[in-house]
Structures are given as C-alpha cells and as structure tokens.
C-alpha positions as a LaTeX table, in Angstrom:
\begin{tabular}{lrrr}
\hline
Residue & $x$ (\AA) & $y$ (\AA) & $z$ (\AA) \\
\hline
Unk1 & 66.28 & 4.22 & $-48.68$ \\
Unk2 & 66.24 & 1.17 & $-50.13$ \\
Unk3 & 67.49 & 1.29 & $-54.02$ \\
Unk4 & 66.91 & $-1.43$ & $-56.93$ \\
Unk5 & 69.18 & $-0.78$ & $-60.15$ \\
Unk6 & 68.05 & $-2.50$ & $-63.45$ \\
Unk7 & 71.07 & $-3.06$ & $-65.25$ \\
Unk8 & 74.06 & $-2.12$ & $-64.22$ \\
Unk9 & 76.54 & $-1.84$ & $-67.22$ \\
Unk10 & 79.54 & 0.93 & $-67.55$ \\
Unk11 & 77.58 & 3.58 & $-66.64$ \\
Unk12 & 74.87 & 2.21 & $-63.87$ \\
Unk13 & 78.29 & 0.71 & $-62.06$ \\
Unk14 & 80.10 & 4.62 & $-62.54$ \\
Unk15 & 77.17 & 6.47 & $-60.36$ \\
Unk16 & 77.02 & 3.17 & $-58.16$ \\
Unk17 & 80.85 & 3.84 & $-57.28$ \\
Unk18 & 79.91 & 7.37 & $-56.68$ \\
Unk19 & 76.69 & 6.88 & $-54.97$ \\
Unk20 & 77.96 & 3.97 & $-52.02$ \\
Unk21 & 80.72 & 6.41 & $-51.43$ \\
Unk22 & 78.47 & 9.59 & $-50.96$ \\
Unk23 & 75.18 & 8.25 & $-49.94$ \\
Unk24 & 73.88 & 5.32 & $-46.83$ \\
Unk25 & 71.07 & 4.03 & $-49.09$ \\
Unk26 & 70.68 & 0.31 & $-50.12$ \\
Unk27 & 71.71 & $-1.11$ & $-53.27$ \\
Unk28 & 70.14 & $-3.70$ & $-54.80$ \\
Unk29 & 71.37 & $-4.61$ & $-58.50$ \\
Unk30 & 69.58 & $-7.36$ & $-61.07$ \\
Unk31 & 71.97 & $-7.55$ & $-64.10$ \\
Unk32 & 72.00 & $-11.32$ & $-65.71$ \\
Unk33 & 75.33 & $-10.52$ & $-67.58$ \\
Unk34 & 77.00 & $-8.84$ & $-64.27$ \\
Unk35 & 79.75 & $-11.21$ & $-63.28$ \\
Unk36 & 81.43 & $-9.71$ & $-60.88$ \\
Unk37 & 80.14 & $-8.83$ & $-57.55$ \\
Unk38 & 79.94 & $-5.18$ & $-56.22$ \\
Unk39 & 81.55 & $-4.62$ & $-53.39$ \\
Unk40 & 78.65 & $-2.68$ & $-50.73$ \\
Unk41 & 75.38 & $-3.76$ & $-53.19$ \\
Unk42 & 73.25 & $-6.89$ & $-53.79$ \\
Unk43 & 73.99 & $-8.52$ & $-56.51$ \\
Unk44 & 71.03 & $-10.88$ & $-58.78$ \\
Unk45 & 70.64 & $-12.16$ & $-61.89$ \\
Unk46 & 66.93 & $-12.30$ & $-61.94$ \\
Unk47 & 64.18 & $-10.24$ & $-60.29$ \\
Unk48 & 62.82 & $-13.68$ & $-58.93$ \\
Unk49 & 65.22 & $-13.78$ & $-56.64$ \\
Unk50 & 63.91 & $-10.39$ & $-54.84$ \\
Unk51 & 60.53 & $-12.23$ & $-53.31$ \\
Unk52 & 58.28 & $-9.99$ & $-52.08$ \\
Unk53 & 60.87 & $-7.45$ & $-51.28$ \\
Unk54 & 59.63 & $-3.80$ & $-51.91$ \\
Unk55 & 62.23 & $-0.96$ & $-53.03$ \\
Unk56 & 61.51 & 3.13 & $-52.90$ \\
Unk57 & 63.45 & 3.82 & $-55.87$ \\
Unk58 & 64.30 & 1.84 & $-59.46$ \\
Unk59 & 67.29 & 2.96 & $-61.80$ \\
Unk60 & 66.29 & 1.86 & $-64.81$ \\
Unk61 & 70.21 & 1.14 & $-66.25$ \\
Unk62 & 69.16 & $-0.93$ & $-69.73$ \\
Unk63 & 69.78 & $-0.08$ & $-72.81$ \\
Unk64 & 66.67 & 1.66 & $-74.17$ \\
Unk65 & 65.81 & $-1.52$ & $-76.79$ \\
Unk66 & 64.95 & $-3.59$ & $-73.63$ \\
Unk67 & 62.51 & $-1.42$ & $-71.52$ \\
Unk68 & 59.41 & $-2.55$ & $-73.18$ \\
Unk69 & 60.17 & $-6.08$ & $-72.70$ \\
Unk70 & 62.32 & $-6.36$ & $-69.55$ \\
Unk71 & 60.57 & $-3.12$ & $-67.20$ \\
Unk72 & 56.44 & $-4.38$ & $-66.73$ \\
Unk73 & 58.32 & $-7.23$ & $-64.15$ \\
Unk74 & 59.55 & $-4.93$ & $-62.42$ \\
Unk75 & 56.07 & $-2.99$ & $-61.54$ \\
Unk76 & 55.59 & $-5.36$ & $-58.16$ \\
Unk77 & 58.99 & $-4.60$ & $-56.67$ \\
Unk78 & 58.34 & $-0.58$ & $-56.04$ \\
Unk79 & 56.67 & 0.73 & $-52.85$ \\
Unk80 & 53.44 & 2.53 & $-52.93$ \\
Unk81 & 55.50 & 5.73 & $-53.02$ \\
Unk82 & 58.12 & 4.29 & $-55.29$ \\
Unk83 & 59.56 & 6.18 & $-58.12$ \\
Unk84 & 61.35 & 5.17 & $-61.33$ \\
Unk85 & 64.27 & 7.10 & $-62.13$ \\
Unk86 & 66.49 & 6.08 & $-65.79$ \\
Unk87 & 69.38 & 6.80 & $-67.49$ \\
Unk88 & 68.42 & 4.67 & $-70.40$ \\
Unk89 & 69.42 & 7.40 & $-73.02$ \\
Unk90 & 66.21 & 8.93 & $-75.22$ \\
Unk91 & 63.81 & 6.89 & $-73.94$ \\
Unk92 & 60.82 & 8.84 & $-73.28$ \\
Unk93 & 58.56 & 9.76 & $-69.66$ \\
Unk94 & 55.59 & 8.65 & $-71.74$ \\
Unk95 & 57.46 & 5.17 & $-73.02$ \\
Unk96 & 58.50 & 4.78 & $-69.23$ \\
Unk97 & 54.81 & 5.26 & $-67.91$ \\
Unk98 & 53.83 & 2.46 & $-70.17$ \\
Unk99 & 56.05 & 0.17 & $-68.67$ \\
Unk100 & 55.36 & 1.17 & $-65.57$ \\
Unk101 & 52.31 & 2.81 & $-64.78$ \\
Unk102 & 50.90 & 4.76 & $-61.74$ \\
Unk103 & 54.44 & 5.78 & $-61.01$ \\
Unk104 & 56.65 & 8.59 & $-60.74$ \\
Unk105 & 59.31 & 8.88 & $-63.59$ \\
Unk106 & 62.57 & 11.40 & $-63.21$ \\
Unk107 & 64.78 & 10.81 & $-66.05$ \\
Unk108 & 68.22 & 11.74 & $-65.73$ \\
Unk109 & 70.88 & 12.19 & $-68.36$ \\
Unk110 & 74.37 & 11.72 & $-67.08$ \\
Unk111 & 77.87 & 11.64 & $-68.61$ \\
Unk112 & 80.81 & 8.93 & $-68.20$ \\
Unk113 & 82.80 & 11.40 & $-66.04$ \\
Unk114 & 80.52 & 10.60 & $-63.02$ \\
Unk115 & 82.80 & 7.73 & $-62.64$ \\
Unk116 & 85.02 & 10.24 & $-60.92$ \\
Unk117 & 82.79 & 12.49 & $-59.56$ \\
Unk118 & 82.78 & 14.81 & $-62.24$ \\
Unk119 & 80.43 & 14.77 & $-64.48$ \\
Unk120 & 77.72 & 16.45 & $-66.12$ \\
Unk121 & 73.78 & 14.88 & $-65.54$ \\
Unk122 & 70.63 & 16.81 & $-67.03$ \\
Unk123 & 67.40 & 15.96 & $-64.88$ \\
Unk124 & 63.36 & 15.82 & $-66.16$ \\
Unk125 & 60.47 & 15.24 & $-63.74$ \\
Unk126 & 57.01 & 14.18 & $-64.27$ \\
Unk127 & 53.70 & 16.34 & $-63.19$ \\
Unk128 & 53.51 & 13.25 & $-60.49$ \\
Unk129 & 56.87 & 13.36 & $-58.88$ \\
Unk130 & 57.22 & 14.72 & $-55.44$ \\
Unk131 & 59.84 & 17.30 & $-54.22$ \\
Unk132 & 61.07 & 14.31 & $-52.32$ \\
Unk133 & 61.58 & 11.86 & $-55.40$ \\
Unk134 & 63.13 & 14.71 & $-57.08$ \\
Unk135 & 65.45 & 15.97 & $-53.74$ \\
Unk136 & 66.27 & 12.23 & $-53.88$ \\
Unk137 & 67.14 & 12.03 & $-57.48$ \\
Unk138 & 69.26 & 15.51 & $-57.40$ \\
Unk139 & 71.27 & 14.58 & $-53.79$ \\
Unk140 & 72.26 & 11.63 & $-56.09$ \\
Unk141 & 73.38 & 13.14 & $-59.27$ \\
Unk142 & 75.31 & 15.49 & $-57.23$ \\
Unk143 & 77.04 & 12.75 & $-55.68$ \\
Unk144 & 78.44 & 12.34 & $-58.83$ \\
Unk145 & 79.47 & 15.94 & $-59.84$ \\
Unk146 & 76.97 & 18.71 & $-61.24$ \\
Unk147 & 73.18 & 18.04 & $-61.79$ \\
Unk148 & 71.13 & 20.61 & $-63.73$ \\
Unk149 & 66.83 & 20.70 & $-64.28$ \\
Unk150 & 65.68 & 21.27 & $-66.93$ \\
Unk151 & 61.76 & 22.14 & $-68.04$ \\
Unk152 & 60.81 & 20.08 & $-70.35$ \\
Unk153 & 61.71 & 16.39 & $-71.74$ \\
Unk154 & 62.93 & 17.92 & $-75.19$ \\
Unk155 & 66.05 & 19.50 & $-73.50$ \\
Unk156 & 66.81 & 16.41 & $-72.27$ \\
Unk157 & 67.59 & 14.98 & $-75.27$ \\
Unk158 & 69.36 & 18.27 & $-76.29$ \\
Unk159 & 71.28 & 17.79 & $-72.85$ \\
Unk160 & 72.03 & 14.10 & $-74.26$ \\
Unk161 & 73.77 & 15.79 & $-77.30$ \\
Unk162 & 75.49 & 18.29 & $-75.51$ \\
Unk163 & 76.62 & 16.67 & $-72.29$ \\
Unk164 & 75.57 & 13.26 & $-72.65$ \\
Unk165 & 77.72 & 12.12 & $-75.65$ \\
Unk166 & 79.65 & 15.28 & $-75.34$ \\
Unk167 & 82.65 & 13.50 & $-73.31$ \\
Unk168 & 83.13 & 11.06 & $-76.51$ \\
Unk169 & 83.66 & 14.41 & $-78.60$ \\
Unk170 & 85.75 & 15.45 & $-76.18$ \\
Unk171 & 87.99 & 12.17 & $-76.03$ \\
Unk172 & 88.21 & 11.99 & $-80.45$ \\
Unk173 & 89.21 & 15.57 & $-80.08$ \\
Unk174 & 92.05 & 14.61 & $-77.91$ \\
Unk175 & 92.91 & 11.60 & $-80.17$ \\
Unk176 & 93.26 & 13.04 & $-83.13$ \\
Unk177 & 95.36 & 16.55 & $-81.31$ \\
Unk178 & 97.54 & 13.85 & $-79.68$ \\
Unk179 & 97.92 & 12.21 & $-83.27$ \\
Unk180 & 98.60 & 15.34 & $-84.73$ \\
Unk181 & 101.53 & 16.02 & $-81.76$ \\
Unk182 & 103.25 & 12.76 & $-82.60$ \\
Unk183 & 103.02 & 13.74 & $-86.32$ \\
Unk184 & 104.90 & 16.45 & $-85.58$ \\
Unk185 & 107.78 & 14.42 & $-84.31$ \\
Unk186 & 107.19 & 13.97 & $-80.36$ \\
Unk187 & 106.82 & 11.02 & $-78.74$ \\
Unk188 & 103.31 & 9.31 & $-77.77$ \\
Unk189 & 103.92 & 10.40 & $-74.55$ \\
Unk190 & 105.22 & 13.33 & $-75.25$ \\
Unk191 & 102.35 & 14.13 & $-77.08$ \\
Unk192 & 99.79 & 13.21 & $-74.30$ \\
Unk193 & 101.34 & 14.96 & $-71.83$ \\
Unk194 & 101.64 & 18.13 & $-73.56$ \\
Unk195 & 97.79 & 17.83 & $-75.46$ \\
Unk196 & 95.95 & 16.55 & $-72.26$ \\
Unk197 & 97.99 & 19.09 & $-69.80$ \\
Unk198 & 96.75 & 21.97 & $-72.89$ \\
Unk199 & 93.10 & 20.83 & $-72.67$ \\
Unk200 & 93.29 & 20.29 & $-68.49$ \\
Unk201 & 94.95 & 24.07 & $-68.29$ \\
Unk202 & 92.79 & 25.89 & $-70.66$ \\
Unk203 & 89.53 & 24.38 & $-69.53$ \\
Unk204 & 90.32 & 25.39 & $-65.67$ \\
Unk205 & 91.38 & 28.53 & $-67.29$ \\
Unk206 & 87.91 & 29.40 & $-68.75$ \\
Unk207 & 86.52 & 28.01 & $-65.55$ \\
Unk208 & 88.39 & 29.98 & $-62.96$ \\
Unk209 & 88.54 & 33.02 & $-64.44$ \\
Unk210 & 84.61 & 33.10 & $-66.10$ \\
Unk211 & 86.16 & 35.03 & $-68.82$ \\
Unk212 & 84.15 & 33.73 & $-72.02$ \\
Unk213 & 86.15 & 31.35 & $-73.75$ \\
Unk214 & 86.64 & 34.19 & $-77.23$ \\
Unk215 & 88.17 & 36.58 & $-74.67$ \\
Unk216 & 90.77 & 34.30 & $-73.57$ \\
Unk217 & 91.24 & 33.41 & $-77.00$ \\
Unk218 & 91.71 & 36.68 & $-78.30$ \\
Unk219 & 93.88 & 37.12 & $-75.37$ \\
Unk220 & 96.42 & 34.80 & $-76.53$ \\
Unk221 & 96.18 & 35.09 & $-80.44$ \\
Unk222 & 98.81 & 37.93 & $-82.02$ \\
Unk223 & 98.36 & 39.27 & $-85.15$ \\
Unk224 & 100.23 & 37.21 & $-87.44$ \\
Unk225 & 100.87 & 34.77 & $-84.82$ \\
Unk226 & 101.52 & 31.30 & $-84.56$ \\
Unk227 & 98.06 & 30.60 & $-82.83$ \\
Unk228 & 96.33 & 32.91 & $-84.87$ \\
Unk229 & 98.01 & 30.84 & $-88.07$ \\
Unk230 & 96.47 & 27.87 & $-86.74$ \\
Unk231 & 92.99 & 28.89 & $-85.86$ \\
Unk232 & 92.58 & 29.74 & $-89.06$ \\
Unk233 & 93.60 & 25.97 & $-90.05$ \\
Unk234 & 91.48 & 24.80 & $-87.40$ \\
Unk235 & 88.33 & 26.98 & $-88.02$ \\
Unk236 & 88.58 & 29.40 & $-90.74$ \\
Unk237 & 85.59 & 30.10 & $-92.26$ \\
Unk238 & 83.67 & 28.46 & $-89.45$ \\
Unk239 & 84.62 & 24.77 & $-90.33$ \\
Unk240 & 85.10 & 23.97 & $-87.02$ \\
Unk241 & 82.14 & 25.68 & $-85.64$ \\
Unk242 & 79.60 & 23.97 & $-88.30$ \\
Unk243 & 81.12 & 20.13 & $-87.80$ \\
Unk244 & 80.36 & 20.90 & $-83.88$ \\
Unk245 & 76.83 & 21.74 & $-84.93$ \\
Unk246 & 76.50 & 18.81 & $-87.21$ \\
Unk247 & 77.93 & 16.76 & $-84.18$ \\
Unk248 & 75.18 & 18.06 & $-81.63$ \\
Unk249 & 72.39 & 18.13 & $-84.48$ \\
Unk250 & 72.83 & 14.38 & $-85.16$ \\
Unk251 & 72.73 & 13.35 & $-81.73$ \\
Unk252 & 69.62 & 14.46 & $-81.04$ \\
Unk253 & 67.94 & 13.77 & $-83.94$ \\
Unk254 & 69.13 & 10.13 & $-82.75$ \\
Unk255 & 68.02 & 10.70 & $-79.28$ \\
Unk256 & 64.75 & 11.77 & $-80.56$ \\
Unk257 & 63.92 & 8.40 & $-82.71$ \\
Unk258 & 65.10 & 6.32 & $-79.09$ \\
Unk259 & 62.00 & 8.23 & $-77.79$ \\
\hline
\end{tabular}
C-alpha cells in the first residue's frame, strides 16, 4: 500500500518510526519545514513534486489551522478507493469532507508514547469507510501500541482529553513529584529514580494485577499512616480529584472549538 503523509512533525515522524518498523507499506512524506531526511520514506517539500502519482491512503499530520488551506491540493493525489485518515487534533469528519470530498475519513487520536510503541490512539470512522480502510487504519495504530473505536466523533475529542493530552498530565505530574523529592533533600537524580521507578511500579501494578486502582490503594494506606497522612495532603476533600476533572473538562471544551 502505497502511503502519503501530510506533515510530518513530532508526532507524524513517532507513528512513521513505528509504522516502517511494523508494516511493508510505502511512505511518501510532503513537509516544507522537514529538513532532515527519513530514513525508509520519500521525502518532498511540495506536492508538485508527486506528478501524477496516485496514493491509497493520506495522513493528514498538520496542525488543524492549516487543513482548510493546505488539504483541497491534495484531492488529485488519492486513488479512486483512497481514504483520508488524520491525526490533526479536533478537527472534525465534516471539516475533513470539505476539504476533501467524495472520500473516506477515519480520524485517529493518538498519544506521544507511540514513539515507542506504546501508546494510546482513539479511532472514528465515517458511514463511507470500508472494513478495509478501517482494518488498514487499526493494523496501523496497533503498530504503535493499543488502538480503541469508538462510536461516535464526540468521544473522540473526549479520547483527546483523556489520552490524547493525557501523557502531558502525566509528565507535569512527574515534574512537580520529582521537584517535590529534591525538596526534600535528595538529589535530582535521586529524585528521578525513585519518582519515575514509583510511577513505572505502581502503574504495572494496577495493570498486572486488574485490581482497581482504590483497592491497591487501600491496600497500602494504614490507619494513621504515613501514606494515608499524605493522601490526605494530596487529595483531601477531593482536591485532587476535581483539578483532574477541570484538566479533562478544559481539554475538550478546546478540542471542541478546533472542530
């Protein structure tokens, strides 16, 4: 299959890396502000340069601000069975079908973690797409850790707030409990050792065992306990719990005005 990437900034180039390694398609990328060459793909600055080469798949991997005015050029490059899949962030099936008409549109919602094969991507179909666009589109996402369908294009914004930015929640949260380790008198090392090996150890933890995450809290909280003592810091009366909220409730109220 023969693959044409629009854009191909930090997160187009993570599923690239993923996708050459797992997958014997084609890659073809037009990105004017791409410098360096990737190894196994094409490389263009302008679409110009294509001819009257046909593809059976566009990634549409611009920011959302340029698909009205960069995507219509690109409606003479897909096959008659072509389909558009993007990862531009918010931007909507409908807005997509303007751009490019008479075309099949999965949008996908990934996270930066695909970079190593672990991340997190929520897919969305339209009426018109094919179980073979879709197959396509999943064997992909897979290639670059878990892909999950969803049923209709609203949760894929709520999948942008959840998983999509999730991963920069995850990395403050990590900051700031690193910051609060060195405050404590360890070194920065010392600190990021002991936080990051914490968060790596519980998270397997909740994973491996499929206890729910309370349980294994309340397994290691004593009355009158250290930990208890500091969940009550960290999220007595539900602070905690209400900024994560806030966090997921503004990012899709942003998603939603990208649509």
């Amino acid at each position: 299959m023969k693959i044409l990437l629009v854009g191909c900034g930090k997160m187009g180039g993570a599923l690239l890396t993923q996708w050459m390694r797992a997958t014997s398609h084609t890659y073809t990328i037009i990105d004017p502000f791409l410098e360096a060459p990737v190894e196994g793909a094409r490389l263009f600055k302008d679409i110009n340069a294509l001819g009257d080469e046909k593809f059976d798949l566009l990634i549409v991997a611009i920011k959302p601000q340029m698909i009205d005015d960069i995507l219509p050029a690109y409606q003479s490059v897909l096959s008659e069975t072509g389909a558009v899949a993007s990862i531009a962030a918010g931007c909507s099936v409908k807005r997509l079908q303007l751009a490019l008409p008479g075309f099949p549109i999965v949008r996908i919602m990934p996270n930066l973690p695909s970079a190593i094969g672990a991340g997190v991507a929520g897919l969305y179909a339209s009426a018109d797409a094919t179980d073979h666009h879709k197959d396509t589109v999943e064997a992909l996402m897979q290639a670059a850790g878990t892909a999950v369908w969803v049923d209709d294009e609203d949760q894929i914004d709520r999948v942008t707030a959840v998983a999509g930015s999730g991963p920069g929640y995850v990395f403050e949260i990590a900051r700031a409990y690193i910051e609060a380790a060195t405050d404590l008198g360890f070194s920065e090392d010392q600190a990021r050792d002991l936080v990051l090996g914490t968060l790596d150890g519980a998270v397997r933890m909740i994973l491996e065992t499929g206890e729910p995450p309370e349980t294994l809290r309340n397994s290691v909280t004593s009355k009158n306990g250290t930990t208890e003592a500091g969940l009550k810091a960290l999220n007595g009366e539900g602070k905690l719990s209400d900024l994560l909220k806030a966090t997921t409730e503004a990012a899709y109220k942003r998603a939603i005005e990208l649509r």
